[in-house]
N, C-alpha and C positions, 0 to 999 in steps of 0.2 A: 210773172216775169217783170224785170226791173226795165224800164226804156229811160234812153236818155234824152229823148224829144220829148219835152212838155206835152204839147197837145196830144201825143199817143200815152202819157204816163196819166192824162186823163180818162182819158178812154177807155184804157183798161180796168182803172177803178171805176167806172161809169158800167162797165159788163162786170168786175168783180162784186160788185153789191149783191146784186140777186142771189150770189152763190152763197156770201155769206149768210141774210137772210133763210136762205134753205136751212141752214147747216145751223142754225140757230135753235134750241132743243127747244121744247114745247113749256116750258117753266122757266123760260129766260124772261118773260114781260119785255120783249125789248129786240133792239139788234144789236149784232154783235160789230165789235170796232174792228177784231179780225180773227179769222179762224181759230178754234180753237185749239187745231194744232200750234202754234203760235200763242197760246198763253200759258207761260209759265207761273203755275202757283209751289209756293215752298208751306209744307204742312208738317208741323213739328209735334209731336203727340206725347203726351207726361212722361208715362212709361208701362210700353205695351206687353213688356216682360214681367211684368208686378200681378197681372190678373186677366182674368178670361176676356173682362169686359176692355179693358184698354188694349187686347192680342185683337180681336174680334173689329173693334176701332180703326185700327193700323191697317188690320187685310181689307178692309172696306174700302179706306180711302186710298189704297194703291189699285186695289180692282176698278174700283168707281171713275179713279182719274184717267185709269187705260178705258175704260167705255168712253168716254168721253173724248179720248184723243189728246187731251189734256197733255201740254210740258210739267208733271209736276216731281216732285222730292218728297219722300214722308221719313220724318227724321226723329229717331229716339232719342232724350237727350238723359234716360236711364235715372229720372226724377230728380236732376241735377241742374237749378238754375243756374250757375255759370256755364256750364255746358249749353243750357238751353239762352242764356243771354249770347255765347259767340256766335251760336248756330242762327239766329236771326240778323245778329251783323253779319254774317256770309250771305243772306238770302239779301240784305239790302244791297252789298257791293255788286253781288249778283244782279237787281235793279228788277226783282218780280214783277209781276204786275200784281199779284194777291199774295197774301201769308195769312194760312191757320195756323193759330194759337189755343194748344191745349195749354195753360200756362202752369208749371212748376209751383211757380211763388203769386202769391197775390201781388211782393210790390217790390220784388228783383228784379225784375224786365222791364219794368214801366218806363230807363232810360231807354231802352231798346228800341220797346212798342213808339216812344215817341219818336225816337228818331227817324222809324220807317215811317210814318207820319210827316214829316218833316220832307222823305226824299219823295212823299206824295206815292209810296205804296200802301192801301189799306188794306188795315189787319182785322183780321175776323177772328174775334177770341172764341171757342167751343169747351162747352160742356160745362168749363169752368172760369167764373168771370178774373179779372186782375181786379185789384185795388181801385177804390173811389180816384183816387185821382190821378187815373192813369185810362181810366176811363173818356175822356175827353180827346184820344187821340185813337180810341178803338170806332172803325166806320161802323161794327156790328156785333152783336153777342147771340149766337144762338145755342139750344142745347135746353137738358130739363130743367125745372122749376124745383130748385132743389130744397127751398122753405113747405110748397105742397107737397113734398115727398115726404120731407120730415114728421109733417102736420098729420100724412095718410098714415104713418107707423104708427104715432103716438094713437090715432083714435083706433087703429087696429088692437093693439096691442094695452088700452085702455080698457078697451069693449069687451076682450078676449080674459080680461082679470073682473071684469066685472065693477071696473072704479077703483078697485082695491088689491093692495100687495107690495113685495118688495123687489125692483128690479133693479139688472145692472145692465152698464152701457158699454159696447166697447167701440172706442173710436178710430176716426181714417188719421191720417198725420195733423198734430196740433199746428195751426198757424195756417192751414189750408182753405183756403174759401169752402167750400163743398164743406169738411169738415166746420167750418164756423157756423155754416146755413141749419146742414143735419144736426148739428147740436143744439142751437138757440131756440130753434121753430120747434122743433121737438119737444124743448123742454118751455117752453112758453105753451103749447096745446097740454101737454100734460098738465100743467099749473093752472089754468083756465079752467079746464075741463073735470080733472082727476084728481081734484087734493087726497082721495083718498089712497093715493100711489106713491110709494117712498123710494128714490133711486137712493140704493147702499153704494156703490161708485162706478166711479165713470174711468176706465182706462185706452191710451191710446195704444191701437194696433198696426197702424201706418198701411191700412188696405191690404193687410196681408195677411192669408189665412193663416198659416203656420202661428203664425204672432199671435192671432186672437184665440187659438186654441190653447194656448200657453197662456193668456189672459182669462181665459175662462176657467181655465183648470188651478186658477190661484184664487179668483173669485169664489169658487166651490171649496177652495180649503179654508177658506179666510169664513164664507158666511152660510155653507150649504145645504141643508134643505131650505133657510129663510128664503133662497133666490123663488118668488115666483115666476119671473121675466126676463127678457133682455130682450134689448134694441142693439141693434149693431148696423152701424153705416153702410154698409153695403151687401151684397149675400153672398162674397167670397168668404169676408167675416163671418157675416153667420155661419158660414157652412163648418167653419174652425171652433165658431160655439159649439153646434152638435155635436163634432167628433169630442169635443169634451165630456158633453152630456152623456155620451154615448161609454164614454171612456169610466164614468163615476156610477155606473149600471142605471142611469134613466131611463125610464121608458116613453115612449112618444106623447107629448104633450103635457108630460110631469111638469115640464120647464116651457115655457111662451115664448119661442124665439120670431124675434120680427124684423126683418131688415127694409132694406133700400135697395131698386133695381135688382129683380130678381135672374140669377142665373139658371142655366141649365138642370144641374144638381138643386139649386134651389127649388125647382119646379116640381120634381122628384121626391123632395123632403115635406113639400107642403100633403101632396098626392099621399104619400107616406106617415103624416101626421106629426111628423119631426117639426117641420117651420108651419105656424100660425100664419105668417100672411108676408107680404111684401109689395110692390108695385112695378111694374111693367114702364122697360127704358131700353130702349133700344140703340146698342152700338152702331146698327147699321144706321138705323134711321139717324142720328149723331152725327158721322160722318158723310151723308149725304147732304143733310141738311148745311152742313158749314161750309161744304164743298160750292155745292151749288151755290149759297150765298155769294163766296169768294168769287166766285166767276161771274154773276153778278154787278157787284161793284169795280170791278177788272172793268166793265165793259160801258160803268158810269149808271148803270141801272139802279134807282132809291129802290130800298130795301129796309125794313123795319129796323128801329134799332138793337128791336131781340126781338126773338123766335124761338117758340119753347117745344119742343116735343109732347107730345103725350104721355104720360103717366098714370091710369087708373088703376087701383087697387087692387091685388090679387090674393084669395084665402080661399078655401078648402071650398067655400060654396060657389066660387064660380070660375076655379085654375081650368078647368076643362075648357072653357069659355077661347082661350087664350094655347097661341101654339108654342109649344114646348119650345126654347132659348136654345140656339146653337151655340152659345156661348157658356 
């Protein structure tokens, strides 16, 4: 309650400390400036509608902020940086105390990201970083290590050809960070490691299955039985390579498919012998991680500049190991 006597508008914050300390979760490092019902974080997410792992993302962070008690907003901007540029100037007029950022564009929002920087709200970018020099106005970046993700396919799907063969690529949206990462790392471990492996071409599918099965099933008229492989950025994609392979009468393992962040079905396909391998990333873990950051720095709490989730490897010899993706 509000007093309008000093000496009692003391007091009261003198007995409301303790409570906040209580209320204060066990992975704060710190105390809190004021309950958490009382902080507003605005959390904008790519787009949750495009695939399991970004739907899975979005229920997270609206579950996770009601555990919490949390004022917060999780907002689709349906892979649309203008959209997602006005939806962070509402969250600044609005005057958050936190903003996650799954960000659209590497370097469309970076007036944005600055300017909440400017009105002293920090942004916590997730999953996927903004541009180098937009970077200097982000308090944190957490989320996977998306170059070791790239690097764990290419030795998967290197070891699994034995050094040698001819693969194709199908990629998430050109111009995407995530997309720059899983391409370059990728093909910089294959070139290190594999000269003996020929990528015949690379297509993008903008993380969308439908697209990469129709990417795949043009790749297979264009070059088909030469394909020995394919990498595809994520394993919604792959899942639209298989139904391709599936589509051209393959049989499991005729073709080495290998993705990025394995899904549900993808778990199902390795088990099955359709997917060679992929690695373990977790939506939940994702949006917990950027959450709790943000709340975090809401509360003045140093926090690393990044923080990376876990990713290790997953393929036929040890998918048991590893509990089946609800995503």
């Amino acid at each position: 309650m509000r007093m309008k006597m000093i000496g009692l508008a003391i007091a009261a914050a003198v007995v409301a400390l303790p409570a906040f300390a209580q209320d204060a979760p066990d992975w704060l490092g710190g105390k809190l400036k004021k309950p958490l019902s009382e902080t507003r974080i605005g959390i904008t997410v790519l787009y949750p509608g495009s695939n399991a792992y970004q739907a899975k993302y979005a229920e997270t962070a609206e579950k996770y902020t009601k555990e919490l008690g949390l004022q917060a907003t999780v907002m689709d901007p349906q892979g649309d940086p203008a959209t997602q540029f006005n939806q962070l100037q509402d969250m600044i007029s609005q005057h958050m105390d936190a903003i996650v950022l799954w960000p659209t564009s590497q370097n469309a929002l970076i007036p944005a990201v600055r300017q909440a920087d400017r009105a002293g709200i920090p942004v916590i970018t997730s999953n996927s970083p903004i541009g180098e020099a937009g970077r200097r106005y982000v308090a944190a970046h957490t989320g996977p290590d998306d170059c070791t993700q790239a690097a764990q396919s290419a030795e998967i799907l290197g070891d699994s050809l034995n050094g040698k063969g001819n693969i194709v690529v199908v990629e998430g949206t050109p111009g995407y960070s995530v997309s720059i990462l899983r391409k370059n790392c990728f093909l910089d471990k294959m070139q290190d490691k594999y000269p003996g492996i020929t990528i015949l071409a690379s297509q993008p599918a903008d993380w969308n299955r439908e697209k990469a099965q129709t990417v795949m099933e043009t790749f297979l008229t264009q070059y088909g039985d030469k394909i020995d492989g394919v990498y595809a950025f994520d394993d919604g994609m792959g899942l639209g390579v298989i139904s391709a392979l599936q589509g051209a009468g393959k049989k499991p393992g005729d073709v080495k498919v290998v993705t990025c962040n394995l899904f549900g079905e993808g778990w199902d396909a390795i088990k099955s012998g359709w997917e060679t391998g992929s690695n373990k990333q977790s939506p939940v873990d994702d949006a917990i991680l950027a959450i709790q950051t943000a709340v975090k720095v809401a509360n003045g709490i140093e926090v690393p500049k990044l923080q990376t989730i876990e990713t290790p490897k997953i393929t036929a010899a040890n998918v048991d190991k590893f509990k089946r993706p609800t995503w």
